[in-house]
VEXLO-816476 format. One record per residue (C-alpha): x, y, z; residue number from 1. Coordinates in nm, 3 decimals, padded with zeros to 5 digits. Layout:
! VEXLO-816476
        x        y        z   nr
        X        Y        Z  NUM
...
This chain:
! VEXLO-816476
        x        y        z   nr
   19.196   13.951   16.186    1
   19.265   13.743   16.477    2
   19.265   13.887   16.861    3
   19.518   13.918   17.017    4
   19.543   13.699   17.370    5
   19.404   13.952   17.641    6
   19.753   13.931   17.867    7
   19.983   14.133   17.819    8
   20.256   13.974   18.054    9
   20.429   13.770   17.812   10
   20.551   14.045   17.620   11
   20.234   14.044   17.332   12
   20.234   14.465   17.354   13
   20.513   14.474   17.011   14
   20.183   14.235   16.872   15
   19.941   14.515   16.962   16
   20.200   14.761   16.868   17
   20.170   14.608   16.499   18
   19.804   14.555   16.510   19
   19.749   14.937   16.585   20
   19.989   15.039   16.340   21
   19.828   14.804   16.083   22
   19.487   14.928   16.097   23
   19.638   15.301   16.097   24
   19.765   15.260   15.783   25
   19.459   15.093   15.649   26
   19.245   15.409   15.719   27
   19.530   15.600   15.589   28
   19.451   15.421   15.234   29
   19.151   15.454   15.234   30
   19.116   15.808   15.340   31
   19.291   15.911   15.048   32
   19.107   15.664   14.800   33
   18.753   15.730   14.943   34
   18.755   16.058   15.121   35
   18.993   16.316   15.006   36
   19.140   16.159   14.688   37
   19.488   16.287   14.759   38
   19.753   16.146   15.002   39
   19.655   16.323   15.312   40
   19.890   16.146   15.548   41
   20.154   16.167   15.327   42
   20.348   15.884   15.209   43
   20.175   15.687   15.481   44
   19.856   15.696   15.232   45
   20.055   15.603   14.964   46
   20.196   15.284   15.080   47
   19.902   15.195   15.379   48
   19.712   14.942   15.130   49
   19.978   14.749   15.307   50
   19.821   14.718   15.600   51
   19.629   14.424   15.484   52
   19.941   14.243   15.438   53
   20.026   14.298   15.814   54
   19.704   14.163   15.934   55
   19.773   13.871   15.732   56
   20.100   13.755   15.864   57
   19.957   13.850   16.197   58
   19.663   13.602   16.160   59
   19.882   13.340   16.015   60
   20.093   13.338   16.346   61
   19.816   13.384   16.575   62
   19.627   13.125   16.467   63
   19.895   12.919   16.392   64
   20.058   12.909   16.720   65
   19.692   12.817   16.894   66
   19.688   12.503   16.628   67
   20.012   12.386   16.661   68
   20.112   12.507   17.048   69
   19.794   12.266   17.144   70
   19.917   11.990   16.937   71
   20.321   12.015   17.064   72
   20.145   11.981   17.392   73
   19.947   11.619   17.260   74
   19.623   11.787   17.211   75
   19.388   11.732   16.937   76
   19.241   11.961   16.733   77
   18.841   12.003   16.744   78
   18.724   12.115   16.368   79
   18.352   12.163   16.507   80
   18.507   12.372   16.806   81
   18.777   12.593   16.623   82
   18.512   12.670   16.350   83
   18.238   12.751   16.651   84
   18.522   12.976   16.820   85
   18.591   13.141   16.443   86
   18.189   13.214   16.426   87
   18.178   13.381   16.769   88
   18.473   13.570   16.663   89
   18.427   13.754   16.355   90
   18.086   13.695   16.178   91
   17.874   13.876   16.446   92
   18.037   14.254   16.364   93
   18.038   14.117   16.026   94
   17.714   14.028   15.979   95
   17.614   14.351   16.183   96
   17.827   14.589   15.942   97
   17.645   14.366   15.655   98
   17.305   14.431   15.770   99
   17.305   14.786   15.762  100
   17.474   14.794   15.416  101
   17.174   14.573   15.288  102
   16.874   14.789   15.475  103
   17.026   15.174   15.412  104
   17.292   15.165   15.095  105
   17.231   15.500   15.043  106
   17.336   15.605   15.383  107
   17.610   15.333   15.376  108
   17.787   15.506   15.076  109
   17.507   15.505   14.779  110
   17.555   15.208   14.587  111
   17.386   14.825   14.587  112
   17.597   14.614   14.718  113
   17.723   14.293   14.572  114
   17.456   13.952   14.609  115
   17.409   13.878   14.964  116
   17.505   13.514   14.926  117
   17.862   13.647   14.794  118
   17.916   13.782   15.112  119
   17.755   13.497   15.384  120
   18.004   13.263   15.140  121
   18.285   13.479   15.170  122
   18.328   13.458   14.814  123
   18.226   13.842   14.800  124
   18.670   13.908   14.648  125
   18.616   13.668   14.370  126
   18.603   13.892   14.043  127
   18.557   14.169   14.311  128
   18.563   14.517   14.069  129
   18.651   14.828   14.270  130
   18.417   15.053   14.406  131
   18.116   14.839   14.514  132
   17.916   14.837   14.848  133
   18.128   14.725   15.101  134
   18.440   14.613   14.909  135
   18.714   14.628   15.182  136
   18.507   14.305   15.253  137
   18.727   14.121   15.032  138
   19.023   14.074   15.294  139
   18.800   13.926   15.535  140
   18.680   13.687   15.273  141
   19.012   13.573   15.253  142
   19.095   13.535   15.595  143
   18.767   13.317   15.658  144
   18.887   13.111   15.367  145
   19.270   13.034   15.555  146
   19.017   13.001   15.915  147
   18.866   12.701   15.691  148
   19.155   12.569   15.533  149
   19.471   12.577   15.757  150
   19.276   12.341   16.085  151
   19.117   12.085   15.819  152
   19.495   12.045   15.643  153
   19.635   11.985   16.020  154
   19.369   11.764   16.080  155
   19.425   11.584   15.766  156
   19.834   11.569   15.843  157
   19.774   11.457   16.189  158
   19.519   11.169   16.044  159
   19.785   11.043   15.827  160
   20.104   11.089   16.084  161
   20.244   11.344   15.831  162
   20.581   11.514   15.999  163
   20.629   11.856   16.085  164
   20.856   11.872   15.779  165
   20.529   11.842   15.527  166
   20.412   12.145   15.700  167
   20.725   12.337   15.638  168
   20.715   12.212   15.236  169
   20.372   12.346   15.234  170
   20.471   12.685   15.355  171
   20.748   12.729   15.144  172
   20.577   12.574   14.839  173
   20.301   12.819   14.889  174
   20.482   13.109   14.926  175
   20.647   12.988   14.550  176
   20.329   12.898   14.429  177
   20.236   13.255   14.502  178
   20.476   13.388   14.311  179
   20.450   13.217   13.997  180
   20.107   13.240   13.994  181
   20.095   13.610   14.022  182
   20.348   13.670   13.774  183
   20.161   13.478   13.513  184
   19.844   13.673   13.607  185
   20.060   13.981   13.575  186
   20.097   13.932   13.202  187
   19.728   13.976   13.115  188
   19.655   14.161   13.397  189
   19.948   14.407   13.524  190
   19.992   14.683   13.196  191
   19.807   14.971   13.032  192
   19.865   14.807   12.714  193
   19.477   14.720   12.600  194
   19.379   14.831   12.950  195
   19.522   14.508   13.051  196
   19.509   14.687   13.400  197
   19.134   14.660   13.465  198
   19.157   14.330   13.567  199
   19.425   14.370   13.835  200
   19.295   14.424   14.107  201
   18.938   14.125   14.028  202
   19.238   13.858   13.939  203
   19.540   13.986   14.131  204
   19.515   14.224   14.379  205
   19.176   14.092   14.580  206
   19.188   13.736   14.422  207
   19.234   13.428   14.707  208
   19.507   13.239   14.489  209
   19.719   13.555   14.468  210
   19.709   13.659   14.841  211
   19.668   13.376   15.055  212
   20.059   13.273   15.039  213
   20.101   13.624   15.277  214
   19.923   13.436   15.559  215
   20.194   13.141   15.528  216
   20.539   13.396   15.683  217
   20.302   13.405   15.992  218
   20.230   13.053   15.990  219
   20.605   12.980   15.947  220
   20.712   13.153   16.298  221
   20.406   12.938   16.492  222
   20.597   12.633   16.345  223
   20.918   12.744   16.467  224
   20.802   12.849   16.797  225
   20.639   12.491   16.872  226
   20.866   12.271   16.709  227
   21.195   12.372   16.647  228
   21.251   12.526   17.034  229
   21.621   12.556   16.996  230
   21.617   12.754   16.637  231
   21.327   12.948   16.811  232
   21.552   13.037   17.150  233
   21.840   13.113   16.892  234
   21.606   13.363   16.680  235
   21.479   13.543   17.027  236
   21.844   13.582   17.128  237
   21.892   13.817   16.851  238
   21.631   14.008   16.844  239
   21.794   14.340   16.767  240
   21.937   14.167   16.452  241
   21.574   14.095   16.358  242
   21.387   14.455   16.416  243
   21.700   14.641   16.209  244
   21.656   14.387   15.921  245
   21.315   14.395   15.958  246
   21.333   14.799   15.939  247
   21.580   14.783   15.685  248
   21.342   14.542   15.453  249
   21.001   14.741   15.499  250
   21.197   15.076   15.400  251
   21.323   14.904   15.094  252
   20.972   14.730   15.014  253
   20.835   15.119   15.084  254
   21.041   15.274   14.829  255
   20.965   14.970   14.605  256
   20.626   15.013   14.644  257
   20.631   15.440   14.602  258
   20.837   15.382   14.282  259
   20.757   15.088   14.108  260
   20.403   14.944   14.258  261
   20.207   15.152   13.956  262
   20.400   15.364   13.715  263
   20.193   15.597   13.517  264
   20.227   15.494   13.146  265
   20.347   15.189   13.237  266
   20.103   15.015   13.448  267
   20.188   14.775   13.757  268
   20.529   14.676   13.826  269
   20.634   14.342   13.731  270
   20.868   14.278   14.036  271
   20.636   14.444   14.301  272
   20.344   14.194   14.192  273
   20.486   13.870   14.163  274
   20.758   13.925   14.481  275
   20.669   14.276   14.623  276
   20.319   14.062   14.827  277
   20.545   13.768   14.911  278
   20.875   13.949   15.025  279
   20.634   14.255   15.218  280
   20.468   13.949   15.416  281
   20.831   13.799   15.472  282
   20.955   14.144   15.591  283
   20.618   14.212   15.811  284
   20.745   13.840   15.964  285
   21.047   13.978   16.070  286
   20.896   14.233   16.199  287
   20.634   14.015   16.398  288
   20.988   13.810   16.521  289
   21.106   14.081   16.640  290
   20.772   14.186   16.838  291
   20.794   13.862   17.017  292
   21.187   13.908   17.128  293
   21.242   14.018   17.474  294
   21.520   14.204   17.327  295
   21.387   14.466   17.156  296
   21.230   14.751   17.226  297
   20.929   14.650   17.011  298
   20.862   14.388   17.305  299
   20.912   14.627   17.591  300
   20.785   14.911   17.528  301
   20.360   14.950   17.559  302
   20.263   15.190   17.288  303
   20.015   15.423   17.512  304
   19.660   15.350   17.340  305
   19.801   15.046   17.106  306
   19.612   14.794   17.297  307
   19.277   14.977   17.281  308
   19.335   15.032   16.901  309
   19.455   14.677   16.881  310
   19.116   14.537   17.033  311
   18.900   14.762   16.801  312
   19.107   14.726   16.504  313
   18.849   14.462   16.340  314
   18.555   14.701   16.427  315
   18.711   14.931   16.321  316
   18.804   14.759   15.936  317
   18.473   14.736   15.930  318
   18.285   15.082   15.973  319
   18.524   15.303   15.862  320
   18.482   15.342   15.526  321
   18.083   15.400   15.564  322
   18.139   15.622   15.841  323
   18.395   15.799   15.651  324
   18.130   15.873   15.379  325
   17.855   15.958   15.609  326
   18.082   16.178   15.774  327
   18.212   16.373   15.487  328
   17.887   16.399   15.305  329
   17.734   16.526   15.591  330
   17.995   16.812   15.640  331
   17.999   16.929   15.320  332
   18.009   17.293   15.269  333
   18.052   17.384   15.683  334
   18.381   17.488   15.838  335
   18.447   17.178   15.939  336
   18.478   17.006   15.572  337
   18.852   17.161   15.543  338
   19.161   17.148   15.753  339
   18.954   16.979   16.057  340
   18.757   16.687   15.864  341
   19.045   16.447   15.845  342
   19.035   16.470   16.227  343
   18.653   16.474   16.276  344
   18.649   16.154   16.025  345
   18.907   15.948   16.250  346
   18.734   16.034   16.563  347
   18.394   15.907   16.444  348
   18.594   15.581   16.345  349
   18.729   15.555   16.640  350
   18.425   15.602   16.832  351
   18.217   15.402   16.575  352
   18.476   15.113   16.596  353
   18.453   15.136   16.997  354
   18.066   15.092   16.975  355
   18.072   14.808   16.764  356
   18.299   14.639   16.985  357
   18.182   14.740   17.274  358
   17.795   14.609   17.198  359
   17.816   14.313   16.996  360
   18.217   14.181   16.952  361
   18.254   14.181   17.353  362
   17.933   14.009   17.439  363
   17.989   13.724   17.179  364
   18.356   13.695   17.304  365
   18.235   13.651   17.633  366
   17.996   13.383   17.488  367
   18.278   13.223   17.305  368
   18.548   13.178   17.658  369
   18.208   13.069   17.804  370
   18.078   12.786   17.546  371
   18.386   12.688   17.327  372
   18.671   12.787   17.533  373
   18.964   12.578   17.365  374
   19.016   12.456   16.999  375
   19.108   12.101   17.153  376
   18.973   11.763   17.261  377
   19.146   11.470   17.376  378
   19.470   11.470   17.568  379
   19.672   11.273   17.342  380
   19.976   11.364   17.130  381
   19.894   11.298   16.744  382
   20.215   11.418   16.596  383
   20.450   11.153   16.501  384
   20.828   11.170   16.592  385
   21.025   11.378   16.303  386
């Protein structure tokens, strides 16, 4: 759940814009699964588990485009630095959030969570069953696992003068590999049939090998925008084409996913597991396409409180749920457990998210511009002519 740059002069509001909207419809999930156990928020409940997918293609750009943007320019990648910047980044509000899971479960939501070394390994999503002690862990997992992978494979490709078109057969062999491998996990994993569905989510729906291809869309548009500069000029041109196919694409995948993600009887949909993640991460690329267009309106136009959301959206991922509970159980049976506690619970997230940021993400941010302020080295171009 990557940052997004601080400036917003070069048109990176449509980014914050999605961030904000992504971590909206994350709570909006989760509400319903953990707090009121109906769609609250509508249809937005329904379908906001997709959220997740959002902040992957967003990270896969992100930190794409500071990889590869450094090495168009004939800089070279630092493992020990981009690792040290990841650190500062995320694991202090993680290990934080952690801590207080470990020392006061029962406040945290009343169940032990998984081993601790699951969780400083970021293996916590492997065989991940629902319902444990901080479980919404698993995404993160995953997104420290593409931190680790994506630098060391451009390190490795710059080593051995690999061209720009390996990294474009990786993406698009990933995104196929993703595929195929979900839809052969589907068959022991996706139907009611001998409660074939109890594995889904351990070996499908929180597994590495079956989500990691949604970072690669993301990663896709950071190699366009560094190394293909006319297709990229061409693409930003038509911007408007983008954001209505984008539109058109997520309101498809929506109804998709509202009709044929679980059907009761049935169990998951074959065609919403092994393309629904893929195709949803393609269509959230659009959408992040379109976001970086001066053309659209997504571009132009600042979202009032989007950037604030945007910058708290990672603190907020992780103390909502926890609050949520705290919150809820500590309402029960006063006035304001009814019509008000949906709004009670999303201002305590809000203001819980703000603290964290404010007391421990900010100073280590700080600490990271200050210590480890680039992902680079040497000024020397690496890449090899294509």
């Amino acid at each position: 759940m990557e940052p997004l740059p601080h400036s917003r002069a070069d048109g990176l509001a449509g980014l914050d814009t999605l961030r904000a909207a992504a971590i909206v419809m994350v709570f909006a999930y989760h509400y319903m699964v953990f707090v009121s156990r109906e769609p609250t928020f509508g249809w937005l409940s329904t379908v906001g588990w997709a959220g997740v997918d959002l902040f992957f293609v967003l990270s896969g750009y992100l930190i794409g485009n500071q990889l590869f943007s450094g090495v168009a320019r004939g800089r070279e990648p630092s493992l020990k630095a981009f690792y040290a910047r990841r650190f500062l980044r995320t694991l202090p509000n993680f290990y934080v959030v952690l801590a207080l899971y470990f020392l006061f479960p029962a406040v945290m939501g009343g169940r032990t969570p998984p081993p601790l070394w699951r969780f400083l390994t970021f293996t916590q999503n492997i065989g991940l069953q629902p319902g444990t002690a901080f479980s919404h862990a698993w995404s993160l997992c995953i997104e420290e696992q593409f931190y680790l992978l994506l630098p060391a494979l451009l390190v490795l490709g710059l080593r051995w003068r690999l061209s720009v078109r390996w990294g474009w057969g990786l993406v698009v062999g990933g995104i196929l590999g993703g595929i195929v491998l979900r839809s052969l996990l589907w068959r022991d994993n996706g139907l009611e049939a001998d409660r074939g569905v109890i594995g889904y989510m351990p070996n499908i729906y929180y597994a590495s090998w079956a989500r990691m291809d949604e970072f690669l869309p993301g990663v896709a548009i950071a190699l366009l925008k560094n190394f293909h500069p006319p297709a990229w000029s061409a693409l930003m041109a038509r911007g408007r084409v983008l954001l209505v196919a984008a539109l058109a694409a997520l309101l498809l995948l929506g109804w998709g996913i509202l009709q044929g993600y679980y059907i009761d009887g049935y169990g998951y949909g074959y065609f919403m597991t092994g393309f629904g993640y893929s195709l949803l991460a393609c269509a959230f690329a659009l959408l992040v396409l379109a976001a970086l267009s001066p053309q659209t309106v997504l571009y132009r136009w600042r979202v009032p409180g989007a950037a604030s959301l945007a910058a708290w959206s990672y603190a907020i991922y992780l103390t909502h749920k926890p609050l949520a509970f705290i919150v809820q159980r500590q309402l029960q049976g006063t006035a304001l457990a009814g019509a008000a506690l949906p709004a009670v619970v999303t201002l305590v997230c809000l203001a819980g998210g703000w603290l964290l940021y404010r007391a421990v993400e900010t100073p280590f941010m700080r600490l990271r511009q200050r210590h480890v302020p680039s992902n680079f080295v040497l000024e020397r171009g690496l890449l090899p002519a294509r």
